[in-house]
C-alpha positions as semicolon CSV with decimal commas, in nm:
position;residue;x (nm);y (nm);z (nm)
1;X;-4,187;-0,775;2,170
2;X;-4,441;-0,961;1,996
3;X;-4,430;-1,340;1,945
4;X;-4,673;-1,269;1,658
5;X;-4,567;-1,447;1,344
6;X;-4,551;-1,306;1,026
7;X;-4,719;-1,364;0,716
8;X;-4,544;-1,535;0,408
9;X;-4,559;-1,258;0,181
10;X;-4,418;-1,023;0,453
11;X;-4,124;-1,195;0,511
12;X;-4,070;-1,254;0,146
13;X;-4,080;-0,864;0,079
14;X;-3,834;-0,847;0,382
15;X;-3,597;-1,070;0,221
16;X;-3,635;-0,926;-0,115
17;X;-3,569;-0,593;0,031
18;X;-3,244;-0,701;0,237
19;X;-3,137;-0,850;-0,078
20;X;-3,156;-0,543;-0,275
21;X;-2,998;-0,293;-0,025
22;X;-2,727;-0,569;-0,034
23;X;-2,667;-0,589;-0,404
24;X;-2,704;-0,186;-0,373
25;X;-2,361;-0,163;-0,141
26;X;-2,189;-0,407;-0,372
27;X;-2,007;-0,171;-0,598
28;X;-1,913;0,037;-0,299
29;X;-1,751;-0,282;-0,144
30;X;-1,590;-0,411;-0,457
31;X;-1,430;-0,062;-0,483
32;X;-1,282;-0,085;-0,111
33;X;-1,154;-0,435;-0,180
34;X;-0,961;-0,275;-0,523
35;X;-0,818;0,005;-0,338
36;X;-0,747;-0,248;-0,035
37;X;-0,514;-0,457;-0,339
38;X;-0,375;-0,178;-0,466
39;X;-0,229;0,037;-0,151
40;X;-0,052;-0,324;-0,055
41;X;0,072;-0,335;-0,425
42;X;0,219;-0,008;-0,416
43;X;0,345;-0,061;-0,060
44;X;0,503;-0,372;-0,142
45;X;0,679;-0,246;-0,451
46;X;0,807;0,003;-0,251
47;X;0,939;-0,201;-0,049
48;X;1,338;-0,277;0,085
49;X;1,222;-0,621;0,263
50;X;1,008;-0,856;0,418
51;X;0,966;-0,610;0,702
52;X;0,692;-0,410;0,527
53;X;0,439;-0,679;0,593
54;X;0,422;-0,571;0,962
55;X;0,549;-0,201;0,935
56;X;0,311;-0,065;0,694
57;X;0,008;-0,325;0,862
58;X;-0,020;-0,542;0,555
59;X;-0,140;-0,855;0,721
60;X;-0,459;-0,616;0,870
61;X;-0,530;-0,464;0,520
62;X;-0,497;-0,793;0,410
63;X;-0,756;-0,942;0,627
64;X;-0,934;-0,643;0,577
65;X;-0,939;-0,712;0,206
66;X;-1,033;-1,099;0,255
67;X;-1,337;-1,047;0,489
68;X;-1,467;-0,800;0,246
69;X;-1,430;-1,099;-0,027
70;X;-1,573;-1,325;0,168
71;X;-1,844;-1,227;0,341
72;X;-1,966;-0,914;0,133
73;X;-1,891;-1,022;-0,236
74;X;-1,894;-1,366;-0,195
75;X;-1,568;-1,451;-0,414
76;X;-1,477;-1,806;-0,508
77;X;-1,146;-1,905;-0,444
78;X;-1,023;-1,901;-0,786
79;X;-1,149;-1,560;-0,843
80;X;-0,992;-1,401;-0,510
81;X;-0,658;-1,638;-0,560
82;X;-0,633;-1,429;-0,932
83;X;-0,707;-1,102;-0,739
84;X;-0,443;-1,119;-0,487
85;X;-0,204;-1,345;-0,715
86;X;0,025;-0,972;-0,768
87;X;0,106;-0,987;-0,445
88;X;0,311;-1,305;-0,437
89;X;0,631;-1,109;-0,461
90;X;0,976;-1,153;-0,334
91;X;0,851;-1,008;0,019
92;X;0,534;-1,145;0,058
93;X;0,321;-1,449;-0,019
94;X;-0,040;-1,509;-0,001
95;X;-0,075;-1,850;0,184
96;X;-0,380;-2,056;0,193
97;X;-0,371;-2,145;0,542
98;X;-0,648;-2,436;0,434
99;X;-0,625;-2,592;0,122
100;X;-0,852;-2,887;0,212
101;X;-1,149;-2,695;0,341
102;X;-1,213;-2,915;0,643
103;X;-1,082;-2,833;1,024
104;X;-0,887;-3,161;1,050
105;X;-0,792;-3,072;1,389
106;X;-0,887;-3,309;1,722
107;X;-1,109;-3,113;1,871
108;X;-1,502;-3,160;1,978
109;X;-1,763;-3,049;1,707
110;X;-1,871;-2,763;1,854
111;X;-1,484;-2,582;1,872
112;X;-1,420;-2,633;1,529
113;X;-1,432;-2,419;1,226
114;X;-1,702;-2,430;1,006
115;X;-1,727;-2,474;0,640
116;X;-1,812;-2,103;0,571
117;X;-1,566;-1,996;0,823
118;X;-1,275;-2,185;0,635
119;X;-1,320;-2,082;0,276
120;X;-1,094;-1,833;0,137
121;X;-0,888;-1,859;0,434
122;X;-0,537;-1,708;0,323
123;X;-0,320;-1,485;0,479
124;X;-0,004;-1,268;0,374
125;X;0,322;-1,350;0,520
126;X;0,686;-1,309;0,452
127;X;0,818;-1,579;0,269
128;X;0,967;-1,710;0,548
129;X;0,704;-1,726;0,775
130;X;0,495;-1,873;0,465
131;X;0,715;-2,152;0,407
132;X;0,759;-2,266;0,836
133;X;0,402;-2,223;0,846
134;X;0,377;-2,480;0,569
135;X;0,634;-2,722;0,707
136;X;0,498;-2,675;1,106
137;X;0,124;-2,720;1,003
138;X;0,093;-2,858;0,645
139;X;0,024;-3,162;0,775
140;X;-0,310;-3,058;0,998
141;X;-0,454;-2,835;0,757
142;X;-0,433;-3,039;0,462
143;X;-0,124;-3,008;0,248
144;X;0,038;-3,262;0,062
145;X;0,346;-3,457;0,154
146;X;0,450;-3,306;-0,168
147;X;0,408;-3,011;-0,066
148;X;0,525;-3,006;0,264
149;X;0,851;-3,145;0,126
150;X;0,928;-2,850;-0,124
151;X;0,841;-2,592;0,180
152;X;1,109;-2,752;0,346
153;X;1,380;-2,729;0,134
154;X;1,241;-2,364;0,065
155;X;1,273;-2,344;0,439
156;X;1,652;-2,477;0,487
157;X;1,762;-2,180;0,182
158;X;1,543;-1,907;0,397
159;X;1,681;-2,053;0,762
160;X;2,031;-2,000;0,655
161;X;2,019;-1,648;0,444
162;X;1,807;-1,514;0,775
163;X;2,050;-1,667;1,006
164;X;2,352;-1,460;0,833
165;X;2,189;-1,155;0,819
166;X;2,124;-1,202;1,174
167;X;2,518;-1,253;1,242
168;X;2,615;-0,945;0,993
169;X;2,399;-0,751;1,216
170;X;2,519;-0,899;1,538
171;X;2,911;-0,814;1,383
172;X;2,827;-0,478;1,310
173;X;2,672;-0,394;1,638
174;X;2,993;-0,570;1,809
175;X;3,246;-0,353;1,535
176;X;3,043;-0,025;1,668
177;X;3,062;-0,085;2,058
178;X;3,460;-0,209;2,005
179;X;3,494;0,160;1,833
């Protein structure tokens, strides 16, 4: 390989050139992050519970969907928070596992997230796990004591309604062994 540096205008028509074959695929990645929103609209609508998150792989369609937003269209947060905003349903929420944009975390430098790697950094999750993941880690990644406050008594209603379907479940599997 050649350590011979190139000239200015060179490496300005490379650029220019990357830049266009970029701008070229955009369309064709705008349309995969549409059909991306819509197969988890449809599959959430369809849905009988929280379950379909991990059943029909949600979460990787969802991640799918945000890398694609990210790193290939280069969304804002407002405009991919409006864009996924239909799937806040009664199943599922779209958390923003970030708010404040910095990796408040104790670690060295060098092990934590950047600044590009934390924007648009959301995830879907049931509501449950939405709401303990606000009450177990608001507090690191940035959310209010506000905030963290209403997920908890979101989290208390959620605790007990799982925690009874659990025991109808565990009553009806006992009812069918005493048979």
């Amino acid at each position: 390989m050649s350590t011979k540096k190139l000239p200015k205008k060179v490496l300005t028509a490379n650029l220019l050139a990357l830049a266009a074959a970029d701008a070229a695929t955009d369309h064709d990645h705008r349309a995969r992050f549409d059909r991306l929103i819509q197969r988890m609209k449809k599959s959430l609508a369809d849905a009988q519970g929280p379950e379909v998150i991990h059943q029909r792989g949600l979460a990787s369609d969802f991640a799918e969907a945000r890398l694609i937003a990210r790193d290939k269209l280069r969304m804002k947060d407002a405009e991919f928070e409006a864009a996924v905003a239909d799937l806040n349903g009664p199943y599922s929420r779209v958390v923003n596992t970030c708010p404040c944009g910095k990796d408040t975390r104790n670690l060295p430098d060098f092990l934590k997230m950047t600044a590009d790697d934390l924007r648009l950094t959301y995830d879907l999750r049931t509501p449950f796990d939405a709401v303990f993941f606000v009450v177990r880690h608001g507090k690191t990644w940035g959310y209010s004591e506000a905030q963290i406050a209403q997920a908890e008594i979101e989290f208390r209603k959620l605790d007990r309604a799982r925690r009874a379907k659990i025991a109808e479940a565990d009553e009806a599997r006992a009812a069918l062994l005493r048979a």
